[in-house]
C-alpha positions in Angstrom: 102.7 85.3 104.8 99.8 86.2 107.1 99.6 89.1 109.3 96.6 90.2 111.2 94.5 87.4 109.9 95.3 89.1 106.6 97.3 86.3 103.5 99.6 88.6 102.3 101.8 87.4 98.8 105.1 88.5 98.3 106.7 88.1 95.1 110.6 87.9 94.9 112.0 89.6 91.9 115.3 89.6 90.2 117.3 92.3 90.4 117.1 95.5 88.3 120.2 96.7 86.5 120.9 99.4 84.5 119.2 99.7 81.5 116.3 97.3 82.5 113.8 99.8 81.2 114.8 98.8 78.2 115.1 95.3 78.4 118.6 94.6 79.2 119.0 91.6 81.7 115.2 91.0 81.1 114.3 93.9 82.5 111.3 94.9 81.1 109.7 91.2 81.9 110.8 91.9 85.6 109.5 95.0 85.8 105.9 94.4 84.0 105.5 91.9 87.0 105.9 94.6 89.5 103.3 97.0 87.6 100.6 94.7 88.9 101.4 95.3 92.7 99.8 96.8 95.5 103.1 97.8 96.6 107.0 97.7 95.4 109.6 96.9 98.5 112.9 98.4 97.3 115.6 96.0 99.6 118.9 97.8 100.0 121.8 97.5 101.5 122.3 100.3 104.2 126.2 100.8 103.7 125.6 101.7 100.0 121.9 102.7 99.6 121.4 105.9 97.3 123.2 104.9 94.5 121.3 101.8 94.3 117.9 103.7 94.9 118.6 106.5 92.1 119.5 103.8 89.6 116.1 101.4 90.5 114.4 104.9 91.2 115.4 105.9 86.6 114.9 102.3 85.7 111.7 102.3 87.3 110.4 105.7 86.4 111.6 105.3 82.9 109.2 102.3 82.5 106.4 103.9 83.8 105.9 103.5 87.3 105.6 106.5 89.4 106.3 105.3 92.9 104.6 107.2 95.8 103.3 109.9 93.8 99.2 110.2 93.3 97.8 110.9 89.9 97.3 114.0 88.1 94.3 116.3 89.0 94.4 116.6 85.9 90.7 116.2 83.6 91.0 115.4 80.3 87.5 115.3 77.9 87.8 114.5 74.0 85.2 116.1 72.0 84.4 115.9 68.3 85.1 119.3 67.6 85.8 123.1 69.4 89.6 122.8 69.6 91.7 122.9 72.6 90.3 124.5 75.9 92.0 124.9 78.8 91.0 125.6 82.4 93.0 126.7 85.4 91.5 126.2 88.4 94.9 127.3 90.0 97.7 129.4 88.9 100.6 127.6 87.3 103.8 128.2 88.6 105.6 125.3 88.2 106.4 126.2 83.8 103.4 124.8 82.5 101.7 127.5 80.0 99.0 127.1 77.8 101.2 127.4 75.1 103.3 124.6 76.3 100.0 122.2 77.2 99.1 122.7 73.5 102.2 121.7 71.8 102.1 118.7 74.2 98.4 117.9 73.5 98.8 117.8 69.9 102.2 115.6 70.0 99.0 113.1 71.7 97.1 114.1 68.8 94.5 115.7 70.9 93.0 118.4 69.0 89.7 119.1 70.3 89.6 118.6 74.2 88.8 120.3 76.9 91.3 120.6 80.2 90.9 121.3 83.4 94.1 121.8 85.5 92.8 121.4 89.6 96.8 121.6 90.7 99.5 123.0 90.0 101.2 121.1 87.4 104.9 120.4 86.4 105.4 119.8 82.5 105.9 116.1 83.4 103.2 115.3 85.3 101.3 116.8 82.6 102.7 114.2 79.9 101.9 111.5 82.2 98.3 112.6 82.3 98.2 113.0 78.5 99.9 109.8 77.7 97.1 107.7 80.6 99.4 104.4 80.8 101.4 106.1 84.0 100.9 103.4 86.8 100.6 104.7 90.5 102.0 102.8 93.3 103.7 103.0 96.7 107.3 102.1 97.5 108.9 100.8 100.6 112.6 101.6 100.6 113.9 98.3 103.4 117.2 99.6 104.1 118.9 95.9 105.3 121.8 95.0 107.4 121.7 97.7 109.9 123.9 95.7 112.3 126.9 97.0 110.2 126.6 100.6 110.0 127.4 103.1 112.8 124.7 105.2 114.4 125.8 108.2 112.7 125.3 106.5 109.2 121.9 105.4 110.5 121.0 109.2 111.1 122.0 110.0 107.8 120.1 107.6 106.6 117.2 108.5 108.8 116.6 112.2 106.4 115.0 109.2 103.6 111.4 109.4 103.0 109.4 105.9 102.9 111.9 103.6 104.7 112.4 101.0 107.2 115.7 99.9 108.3 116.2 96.2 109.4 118.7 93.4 110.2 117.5 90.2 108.2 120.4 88.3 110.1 119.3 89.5 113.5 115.6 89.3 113.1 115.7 93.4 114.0 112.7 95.6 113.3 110.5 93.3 111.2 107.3 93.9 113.0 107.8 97.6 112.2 108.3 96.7 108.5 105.5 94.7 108.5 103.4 97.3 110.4 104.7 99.4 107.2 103.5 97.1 104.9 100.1 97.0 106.0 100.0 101.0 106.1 101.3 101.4 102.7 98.8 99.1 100.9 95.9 101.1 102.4 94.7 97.7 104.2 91.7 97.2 106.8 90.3 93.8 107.8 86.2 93.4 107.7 84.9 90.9 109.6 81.5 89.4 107.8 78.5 88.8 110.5 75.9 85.7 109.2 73.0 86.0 110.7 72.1 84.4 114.1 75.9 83.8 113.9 79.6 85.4 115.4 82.0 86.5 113.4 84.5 84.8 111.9 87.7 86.8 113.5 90.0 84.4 112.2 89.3 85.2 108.4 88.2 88.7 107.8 88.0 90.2 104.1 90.6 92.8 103.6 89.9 95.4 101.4 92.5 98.0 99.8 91.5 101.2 99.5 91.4 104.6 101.6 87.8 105.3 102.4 85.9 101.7 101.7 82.1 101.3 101.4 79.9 98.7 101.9 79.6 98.3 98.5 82.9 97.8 97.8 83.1 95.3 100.4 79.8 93.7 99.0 81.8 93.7 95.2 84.7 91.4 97.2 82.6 88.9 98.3 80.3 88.4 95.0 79.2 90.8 92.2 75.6 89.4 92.5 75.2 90.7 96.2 75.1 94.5 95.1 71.6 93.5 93.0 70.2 92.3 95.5 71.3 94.3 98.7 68.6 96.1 101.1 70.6 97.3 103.9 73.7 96.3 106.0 73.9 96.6 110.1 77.5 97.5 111.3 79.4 97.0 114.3 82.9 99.4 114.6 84.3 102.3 115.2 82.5 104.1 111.7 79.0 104.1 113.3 77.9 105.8 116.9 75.4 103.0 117.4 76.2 99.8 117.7 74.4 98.5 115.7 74.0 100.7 113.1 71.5 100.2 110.3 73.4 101.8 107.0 73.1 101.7 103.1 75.8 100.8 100.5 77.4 104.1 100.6 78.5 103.8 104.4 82.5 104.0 104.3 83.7 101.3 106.7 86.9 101.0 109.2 89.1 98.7 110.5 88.2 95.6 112.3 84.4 96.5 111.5 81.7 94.0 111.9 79.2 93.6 109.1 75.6 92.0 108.2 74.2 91.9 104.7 70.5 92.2 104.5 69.2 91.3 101.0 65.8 92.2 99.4 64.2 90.4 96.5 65.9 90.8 93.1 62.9 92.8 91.1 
């Protein structure tokens, strides 16, 4: 599917049941597959959508996916010896104590670390921090067949957070889902600049991430181009002239234009 000159790749898996955390129904298989995502799109249907959401939300959560939550500010920093330390850098309110985050640490059999708390933590999020094999990633609830609900089921169903509704049979709001889509993967198109040439608009290099740098961009194309890079001129919105001579730490924007300069490889 492309969108914005951008190939996007959706992958359409089987259905989760009850108990697919588990492996019932092959559940674990299906949902290993959707661990390695840039983003999970929950399809429901509208007339019946929160028991179906809480029971994909468990199955889900219980596997190890945390959808639309960040990670832990949570630091973590094994030593050889000195026992446990911990750090609040904000008060907990939330029923995590230090007595609590020791008995938890030493079920990880982490007995000399040092811990710095930068949020206010919930005794969950601190397990998932201790245990490190949480996986972050956003949802996209698509609430389908709108046509048959009323307008007073569609406000209802309006107080959900991360949805888009749509008609799959009608065709209705799909460029907003899309639009959606390309929001929740974090997604801005690069266009690369050869020299003494224009750019290709037709192909840009799409990077994933919330602040981008050149250097990031420079690791998409080729990990040798990092080595040997001097300096980069951009065209865009993220410099004031245009153009703008920058270095590898330059964060770029959408529909940027960019030219790699390289130096000699000492």
């Amino acid at each position: 599917m492309r969108y914005r000159g951008a190939r996007i790749q959706i992958l359409d898996l089987p259905g989760i049941i009850e108990g697919a955390a588990s492996g019932k129904g092959r559940g674990r298989q299906v949902i290993s597959a959707a661990r390695t995502c840039d983003l999970i799109m929950i399809v429901l249907d509208a007339g019946k959508p929160v028991t179906h959401k809480f029971l994909i939300e468990r199955e889900l959560y219980n596997f190890g996916i945390r959808l639309n939550e960040i990670p832990p500010d949570i630091q973590l920093r094994k030593k050889d010896k000195g026992g446990i330390n911990i750090q609040e850098l904000v008060p907990q309110t939330k029923g995590l104590t230090k007595e609590i985050a020791t008995r938890i640490l030493k079920e990880y059999r982490m007995s000399t670390v040092d811990v710095v708390l930068r949020e206010n933590c919930t005794i969950d999020r601190f397990i998932d921090a201790c245990d490190g094999k949480r996986t972050y990633i956003p949802g996209l609830y698509v609430l389908n067949k709108i046509d048959q609900i009323t307008i007073e089921e569609l406000d209802i169903i309006d107080q959900m957070d991360n949805y888009v509704p749509i008609s799959s049979r009608d065709q209705w709001n799909i460029d907003d889902l899309m639009l959606s889509i390309w929001t929740k993967c974090n997604m801005i198109r690069i266009y690369p600049k050869p020299k003494g040439q224009i750019p290709d608009y037709d192909e840009p290099v799409v990077l994933h991430a919330t602040n981008p740098t050149v250097e990031q961009f420079c690791n998409r194309l080729h990990k040798g181009i990092i080595p040997v890079f001097k300096y980069a001129w951009v065209w865009g919105t993220s410099v004031r002239h245009q153009p703008q001579k920058v270095g590898k730490d330059h964060v770029l924007q959408d529909e940027d234009i960019i030219q790699i300069v390289k130096g000699v490889l000492a």
